[in-house]
NUFITOR-353075 format. One record per residue (C-alpha): residue number from 1; residue in one letter; chain; x, y, z. Coordinates in steps of 0.05 Angstrom, whole numbers, padded with zeros to 5 digits, m for minus. Layout:
> NUM:a:A:X:Y:Z $
...
END
This chain:
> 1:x:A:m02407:m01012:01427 $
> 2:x:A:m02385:m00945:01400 $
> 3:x:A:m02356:m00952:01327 $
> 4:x:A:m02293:m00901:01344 $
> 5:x:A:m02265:m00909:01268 $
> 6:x:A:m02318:m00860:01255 $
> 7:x:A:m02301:m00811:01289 $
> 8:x:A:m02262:m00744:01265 $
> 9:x:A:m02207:m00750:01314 $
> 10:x:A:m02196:m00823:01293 $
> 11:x:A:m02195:m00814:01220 $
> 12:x:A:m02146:m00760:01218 $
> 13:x:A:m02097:m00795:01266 $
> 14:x:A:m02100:m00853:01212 $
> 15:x:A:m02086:m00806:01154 $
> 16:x:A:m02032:m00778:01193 $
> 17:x:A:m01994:m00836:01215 $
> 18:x:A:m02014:m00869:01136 $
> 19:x:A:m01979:m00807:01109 $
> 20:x:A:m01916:m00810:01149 $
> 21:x:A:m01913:m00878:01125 $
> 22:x:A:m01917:m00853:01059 $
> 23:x:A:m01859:m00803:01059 $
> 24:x:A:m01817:m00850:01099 $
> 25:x:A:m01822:m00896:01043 $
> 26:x:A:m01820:m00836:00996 $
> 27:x:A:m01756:m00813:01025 $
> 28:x:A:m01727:m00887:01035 $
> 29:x:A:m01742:m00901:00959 $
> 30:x:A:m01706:m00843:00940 $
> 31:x:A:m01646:m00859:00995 $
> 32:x:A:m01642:m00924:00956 $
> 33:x:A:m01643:m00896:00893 $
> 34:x:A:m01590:m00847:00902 $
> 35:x:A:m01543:m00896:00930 $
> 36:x:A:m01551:m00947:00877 $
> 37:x:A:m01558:m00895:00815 $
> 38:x:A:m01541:m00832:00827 $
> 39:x:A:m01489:m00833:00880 $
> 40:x:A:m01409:m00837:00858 $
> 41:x:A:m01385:m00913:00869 $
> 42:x:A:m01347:m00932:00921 $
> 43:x:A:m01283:m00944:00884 $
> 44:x:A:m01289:m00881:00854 $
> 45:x:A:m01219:m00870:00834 $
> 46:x:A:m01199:m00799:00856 $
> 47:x:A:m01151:m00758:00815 $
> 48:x:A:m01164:m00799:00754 $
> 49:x:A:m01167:m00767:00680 $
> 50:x:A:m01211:m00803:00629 $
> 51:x:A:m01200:m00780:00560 $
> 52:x:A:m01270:m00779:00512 $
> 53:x:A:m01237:m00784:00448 $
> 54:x:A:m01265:m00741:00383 $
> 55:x:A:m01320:m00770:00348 $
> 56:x:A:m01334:m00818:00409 $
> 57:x:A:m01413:m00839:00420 $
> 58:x:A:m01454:m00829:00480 $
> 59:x:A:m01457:m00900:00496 $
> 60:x:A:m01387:m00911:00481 $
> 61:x:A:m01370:m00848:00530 $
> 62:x:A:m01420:m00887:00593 $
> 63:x:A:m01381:m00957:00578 $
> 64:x:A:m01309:m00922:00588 $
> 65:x:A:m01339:m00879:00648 $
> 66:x:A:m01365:m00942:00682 $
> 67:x:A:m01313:m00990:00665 $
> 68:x:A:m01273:m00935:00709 $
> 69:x:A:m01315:m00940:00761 $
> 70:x:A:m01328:m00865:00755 $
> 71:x:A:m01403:m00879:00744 $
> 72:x:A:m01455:m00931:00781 $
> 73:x:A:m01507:m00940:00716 $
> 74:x:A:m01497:m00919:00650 $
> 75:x:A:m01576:m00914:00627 $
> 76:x:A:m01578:m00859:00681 $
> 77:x:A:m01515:m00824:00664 $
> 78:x:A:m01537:m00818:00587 $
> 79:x:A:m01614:m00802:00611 $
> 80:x:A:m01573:m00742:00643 $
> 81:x:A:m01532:m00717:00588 $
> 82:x:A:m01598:m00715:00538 $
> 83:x:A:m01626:m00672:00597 $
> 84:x:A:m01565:m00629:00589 $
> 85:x:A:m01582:m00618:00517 $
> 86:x:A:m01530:m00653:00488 $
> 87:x:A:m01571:m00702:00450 $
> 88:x:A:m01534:m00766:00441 $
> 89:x:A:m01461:m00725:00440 $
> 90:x:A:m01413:m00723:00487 $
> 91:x:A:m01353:m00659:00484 $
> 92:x:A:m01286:m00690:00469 $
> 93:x:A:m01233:m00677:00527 $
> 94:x:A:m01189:m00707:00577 $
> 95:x:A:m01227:m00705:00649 $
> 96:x:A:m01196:m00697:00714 $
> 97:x:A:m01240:m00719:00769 $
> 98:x:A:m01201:m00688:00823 $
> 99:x:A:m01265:m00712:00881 $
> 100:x:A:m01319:m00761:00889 $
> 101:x:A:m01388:m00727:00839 $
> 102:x:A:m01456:m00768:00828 $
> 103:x:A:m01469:m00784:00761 $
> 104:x:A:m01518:m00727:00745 $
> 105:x:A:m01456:m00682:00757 $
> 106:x:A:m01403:m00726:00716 $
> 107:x:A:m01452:m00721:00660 $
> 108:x:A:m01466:m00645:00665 $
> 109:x:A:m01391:m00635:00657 $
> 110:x:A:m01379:m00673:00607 $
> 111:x:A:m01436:m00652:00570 $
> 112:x:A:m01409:m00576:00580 $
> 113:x:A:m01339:m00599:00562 $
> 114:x:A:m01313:m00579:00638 $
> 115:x:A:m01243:m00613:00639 $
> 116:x:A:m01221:m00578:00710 $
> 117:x:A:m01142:m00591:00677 $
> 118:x:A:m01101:m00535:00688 $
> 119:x:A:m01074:m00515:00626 $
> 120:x:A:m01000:m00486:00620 $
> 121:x:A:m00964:m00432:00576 $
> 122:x:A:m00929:m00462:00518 $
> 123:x:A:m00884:m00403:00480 $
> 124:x:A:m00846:m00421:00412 $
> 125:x:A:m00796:m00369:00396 $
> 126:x:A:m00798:m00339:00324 $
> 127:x:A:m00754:m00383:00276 $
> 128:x:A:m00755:m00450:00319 $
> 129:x:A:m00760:m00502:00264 $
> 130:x:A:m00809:m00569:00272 $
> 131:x:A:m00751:m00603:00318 $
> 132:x:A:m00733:m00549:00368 $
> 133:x:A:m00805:m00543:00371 $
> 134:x:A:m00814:m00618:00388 $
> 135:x:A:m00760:m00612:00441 $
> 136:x:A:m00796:m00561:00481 $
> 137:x:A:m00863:m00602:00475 $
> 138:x:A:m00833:m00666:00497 $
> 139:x:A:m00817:m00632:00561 $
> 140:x:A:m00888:m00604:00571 $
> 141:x:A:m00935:m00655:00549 $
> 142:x:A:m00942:m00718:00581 $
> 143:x:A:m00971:m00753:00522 $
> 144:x:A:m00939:m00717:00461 $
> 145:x:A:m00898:m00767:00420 $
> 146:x:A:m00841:m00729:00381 $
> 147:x:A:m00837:m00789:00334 $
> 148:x:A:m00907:m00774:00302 $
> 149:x:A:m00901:m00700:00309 $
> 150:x:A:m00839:m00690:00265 $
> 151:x:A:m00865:m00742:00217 $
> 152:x:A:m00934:m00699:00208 $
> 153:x:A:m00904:m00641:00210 $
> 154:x:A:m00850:m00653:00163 $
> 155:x:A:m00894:m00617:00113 $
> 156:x:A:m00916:m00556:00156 $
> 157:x:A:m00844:m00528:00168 $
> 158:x:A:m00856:m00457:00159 $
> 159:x:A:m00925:m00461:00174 $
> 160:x:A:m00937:m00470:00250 $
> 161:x:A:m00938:m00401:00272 $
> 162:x:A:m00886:m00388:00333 $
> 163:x:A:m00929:m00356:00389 $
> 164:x:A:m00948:m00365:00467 $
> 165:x:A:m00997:m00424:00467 $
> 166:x:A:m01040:m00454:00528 $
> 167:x:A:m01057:m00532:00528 $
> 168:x:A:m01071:m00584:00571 $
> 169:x:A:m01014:m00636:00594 $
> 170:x:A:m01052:m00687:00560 $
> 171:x:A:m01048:m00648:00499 $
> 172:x:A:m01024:m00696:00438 $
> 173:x:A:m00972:m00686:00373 $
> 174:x:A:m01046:m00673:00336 $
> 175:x:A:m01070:m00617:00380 $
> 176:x:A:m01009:m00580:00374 $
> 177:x:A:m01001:m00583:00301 $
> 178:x:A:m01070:m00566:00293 $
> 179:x:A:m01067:m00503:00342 $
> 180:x:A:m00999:m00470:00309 $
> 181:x:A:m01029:m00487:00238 $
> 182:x:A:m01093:m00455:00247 $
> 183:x:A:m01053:m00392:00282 $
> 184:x:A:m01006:m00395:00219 $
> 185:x:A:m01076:m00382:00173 $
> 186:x:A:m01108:m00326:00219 $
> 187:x:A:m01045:m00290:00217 $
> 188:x:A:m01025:m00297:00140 $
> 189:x:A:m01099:m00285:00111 $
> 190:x:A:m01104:m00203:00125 $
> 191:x:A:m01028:m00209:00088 $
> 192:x:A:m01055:m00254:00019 $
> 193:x:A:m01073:m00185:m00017 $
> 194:x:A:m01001:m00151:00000 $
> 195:x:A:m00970:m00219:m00017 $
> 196:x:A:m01002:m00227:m00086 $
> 197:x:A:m00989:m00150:m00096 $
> 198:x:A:m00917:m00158:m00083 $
> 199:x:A:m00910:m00215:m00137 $
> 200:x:A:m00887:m00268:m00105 $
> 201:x:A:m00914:m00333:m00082 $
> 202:x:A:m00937:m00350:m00007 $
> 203:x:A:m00889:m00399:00002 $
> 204:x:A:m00829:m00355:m00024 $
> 205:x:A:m00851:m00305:00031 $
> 206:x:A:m00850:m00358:00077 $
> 207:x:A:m00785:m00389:00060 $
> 208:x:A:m00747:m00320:00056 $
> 209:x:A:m00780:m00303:00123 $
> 210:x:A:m00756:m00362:00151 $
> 211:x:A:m00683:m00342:00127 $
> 212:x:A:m00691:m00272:00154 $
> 213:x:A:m00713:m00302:00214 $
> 214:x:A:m00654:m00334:00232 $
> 215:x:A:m00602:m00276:00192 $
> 216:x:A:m00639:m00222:00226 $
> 217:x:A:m00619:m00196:00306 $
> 218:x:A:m00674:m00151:00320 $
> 219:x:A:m00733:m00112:00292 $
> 220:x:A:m00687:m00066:00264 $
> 221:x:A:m00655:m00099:00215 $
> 222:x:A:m00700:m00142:00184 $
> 223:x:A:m00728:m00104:00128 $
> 224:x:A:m00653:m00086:00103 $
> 225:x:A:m00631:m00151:00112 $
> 226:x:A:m00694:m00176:00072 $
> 227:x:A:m00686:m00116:00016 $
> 228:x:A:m00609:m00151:00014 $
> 229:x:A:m00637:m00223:00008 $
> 230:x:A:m00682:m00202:m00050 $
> 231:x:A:m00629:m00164:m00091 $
> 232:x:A:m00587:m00217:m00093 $
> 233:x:A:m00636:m00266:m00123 $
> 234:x:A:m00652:m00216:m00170 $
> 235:x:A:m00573:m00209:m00188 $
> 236:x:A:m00573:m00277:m00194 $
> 237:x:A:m00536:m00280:m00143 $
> 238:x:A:m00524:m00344:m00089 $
> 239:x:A:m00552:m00325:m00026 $
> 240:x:A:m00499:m00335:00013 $
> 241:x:A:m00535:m00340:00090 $
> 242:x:A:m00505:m00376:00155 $
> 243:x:A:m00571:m00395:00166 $
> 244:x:A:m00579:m00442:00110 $
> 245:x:A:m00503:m00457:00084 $
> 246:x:A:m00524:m00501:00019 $
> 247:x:A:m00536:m00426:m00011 $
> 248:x:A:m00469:m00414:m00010 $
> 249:x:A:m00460:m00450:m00078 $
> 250:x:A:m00531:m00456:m00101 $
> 251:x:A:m00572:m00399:m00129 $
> 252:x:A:m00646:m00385:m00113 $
> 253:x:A:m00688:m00398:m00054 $
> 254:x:A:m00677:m00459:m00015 $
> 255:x:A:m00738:m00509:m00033 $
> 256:x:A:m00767:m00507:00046 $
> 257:x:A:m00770:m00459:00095 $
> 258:x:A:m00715:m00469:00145 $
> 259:x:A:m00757:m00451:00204 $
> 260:x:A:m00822:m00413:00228 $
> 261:x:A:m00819:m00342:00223 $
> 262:x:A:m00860:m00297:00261 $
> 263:x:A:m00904:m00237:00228 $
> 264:x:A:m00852:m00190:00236 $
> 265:x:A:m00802:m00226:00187 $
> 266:x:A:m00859:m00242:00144 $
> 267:x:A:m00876:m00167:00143 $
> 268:x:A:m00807:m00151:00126 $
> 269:x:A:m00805:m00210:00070 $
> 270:x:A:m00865:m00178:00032 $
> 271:x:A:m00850:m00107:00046 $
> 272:x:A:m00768:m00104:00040 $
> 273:x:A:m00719:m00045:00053 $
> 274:x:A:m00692:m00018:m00009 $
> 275:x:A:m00621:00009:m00003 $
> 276:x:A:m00559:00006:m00039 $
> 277:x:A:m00526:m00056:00004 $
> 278:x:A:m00511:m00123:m00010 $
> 279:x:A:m00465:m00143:00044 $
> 280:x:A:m00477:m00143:00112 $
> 281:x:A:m00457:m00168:00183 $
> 282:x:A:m00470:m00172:00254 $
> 283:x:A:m00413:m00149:00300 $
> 284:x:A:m00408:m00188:00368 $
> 285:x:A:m00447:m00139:00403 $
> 286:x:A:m00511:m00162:00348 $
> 287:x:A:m00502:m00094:00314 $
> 288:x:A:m00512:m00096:00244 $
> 289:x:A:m00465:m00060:00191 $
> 290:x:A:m00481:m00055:00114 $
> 291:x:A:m00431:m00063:00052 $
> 292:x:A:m00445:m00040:m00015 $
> 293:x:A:m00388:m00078:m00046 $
> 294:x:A:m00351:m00150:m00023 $
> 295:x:A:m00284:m00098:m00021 $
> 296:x:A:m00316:m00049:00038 $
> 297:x:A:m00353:m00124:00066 $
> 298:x:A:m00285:m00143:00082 $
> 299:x:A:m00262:m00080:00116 $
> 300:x:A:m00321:m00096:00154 $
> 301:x:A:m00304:m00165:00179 $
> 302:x:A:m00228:m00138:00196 $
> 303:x:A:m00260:m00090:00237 $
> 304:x:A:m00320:m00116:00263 $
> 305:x:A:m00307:m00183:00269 $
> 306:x:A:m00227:m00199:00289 $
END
C-alpha cells in the first residue's frame, strides 16, 4: 500500500492545517489575555475621578486604581507605566475617566500626567484680602475648604498675588495658596533691587501697597496718593486711611498688609509721586482732588463731597 504521508501534497496540507491551528490558538490566547488583563473591567465606573495624591508610590497608585475597578491586574498596569518611562513614579493629579480605556492606556495617562479635567478661569481682583479671596474659591472648587485656607494663609496676606488663575475643580486650599504665592515671588524678584534702593523693607512696600490698593481709584492716582502716604509717615504723621481706620489714631504703618495689591500699587509704593499734597479725596464720580493743607481739605469735602 502506498505510504501517502510522504508525499509533497500531503505534507504541506498537514503544515497548513497545523499552522492554522497554531494562530487560532495564537489569536485565542491573546483574546483571553486581553479580556482578563488588558481589557477595562466590566464595572468600570464611567465618569469617575481618582485623585493620585503627591508623593504616592506606584504600587500604592495600582491598589487605589483597582480597588476602583478602573483596572483588571495591577502587575500589568505597573509593567506598563515602567514601559512608559516612569520608573516606579506615578504624576500626581485628579483623573477623570470620562469612557471605558484598557489598562495599557490608564497607565500611559497617568504616567504622562493626562487629567482630561477641564480647568476653569479663577480671577482675584487687586486688593482682595485672604477672605474675599476664600469666598470666591468656595464657589469654584468643589473640594476647597475655606476653614484651612484662611488658617494657612493667615500669614501670606499680602503675599498671594491677585491675578487670573486656571485650576481644576478638584483643586484644594494647598494648590491655591501655593499658585498665588509662587506668582507673588516671580512678580516681586525683578523689583528686590528698586526695593532695597528705595530704603525700605519688602514688607513695608507690601503693606503700603496694600493700603494704596484699597485708597487708590485708578491707575492715575496711585503714585500721588502713595507720595501722600509716605510724607505723612515721614511727618510723623497718623495715616489717617478709610481703608484701614485704626490709623486714624495710631502713627506708622499698620503691622500687616490689609490686602493683596497688584504690581501696579506695588510700583507706585516703591516709586511714589512727589508733590506738595497731603490731603486728598475722591469725589462721587471716583475723581480724585489734592489738598495741601487740612484748611483747603475741607473746602474740598464741602464741595466735593456734600
Amino acid at each position: 500500500m502506498e505510504d501517502l504521508s510522504t508525499e509533497p501534497n500531503f505534507i504541506l496540507k498537514s503544515n497548513f492545517i497545523f499552522s492554522k491551528k497554531v494562530v487560532f490558538y495564537i489569536l485565542l490566547f491573546l483574546i483571553f489575555t486581553y479580556l482578563l488583563f488588558l481589557s477595562a473591567p466590566v464595572d468600570f465606573p464611567i465618569g469617575v475621578i481618582i485623585n493620585i495624591n503627591q508623593g504616592e508610590s506606584l504600587r500604592s497608585a495600582s491598589f487605589k486604581l483597582k480597588e476602583n475597578h478602573i483596572i483588571r491586574s495591577r502587575i500589568v498596569f505597573e509593567a506598563f507605566v515602567i514601559i512608559y518611562g516612569r520608573e516606579k513614579r506615578v504624576i500626581s493629579a485628579d483623573y477623570l475617566f470620562e469612557n471605558k480605556l484598557p489598562v495599557f492606556e490608564v497607565a500611559r495617562r497617568i504616567s504622562k500626567g493626562e487629567r482630561h479635567l477641564a480647568p476653569i478661569k479663577v480671577t482675584i481682583p487687586e486688593g482682595f484680602d485672604i477672605s474675599e479671596i476664600a469666598q470666591v474659591f468656595t464657589s469654584r472648587l468643589s473640594t476647597f475648604n475655606k476653614d484651612k485656607f484662611l488658617l494657612e494663609a493667615r500669614e501670606l496676606e499680602g503675599y498671594l498675588f491677585p491675578d487670573t488663575y486656571f485650576f481644576f475643580t478638584t483643586d484644594t486650599e494647598q494648590e491655591v495658596i501655593k499658585s498665588m504665592n509662587e506668582n507673588y515671588e516671580k512678580k516681586i524678584t525683578p523689583l528686590r533691587p528698586q526695593i532695597v534702593s528705595s530704603g525700605k523693607s519688602e514688607k513695608e512696600i507690601i503693606i503700603m501697597a496694600s493700603i494704596v490698593e484699597r485708597e487708590a481709584k485708578g491707575n492715575n492716582d496711585r503714585a500721588f496718593i502713595s507720595g501722600i502716604l509716605w510724607k505723612r509717615l515721614s511727618l510723623n504723621m497718623p495715616l489717617q486711611v478709610d481703608a484701614t481706620p485704626e490709623t486714624y489714631k495710631t502713627r506708622g504703618l499698620p503691622k500687616n498688609p490689609i490686602g493683596n495689591p497688584g504690581l501696579q500699587a506695588i510700583e507706585a509704593t516703591i516709586y511714589p509721586k512727589k508733590s506738595n499734597y497731603l490731603y486728598y479725596l475722591h469725589d462721587k464720580d471716583g475723581i480724585a482732588h489734592y489738598a495741601k493743607t487740612f484748611a483747603e481739605h475741607k473746602q474740598n469735602i464741602l464741595k466735593y463731597l456734600k
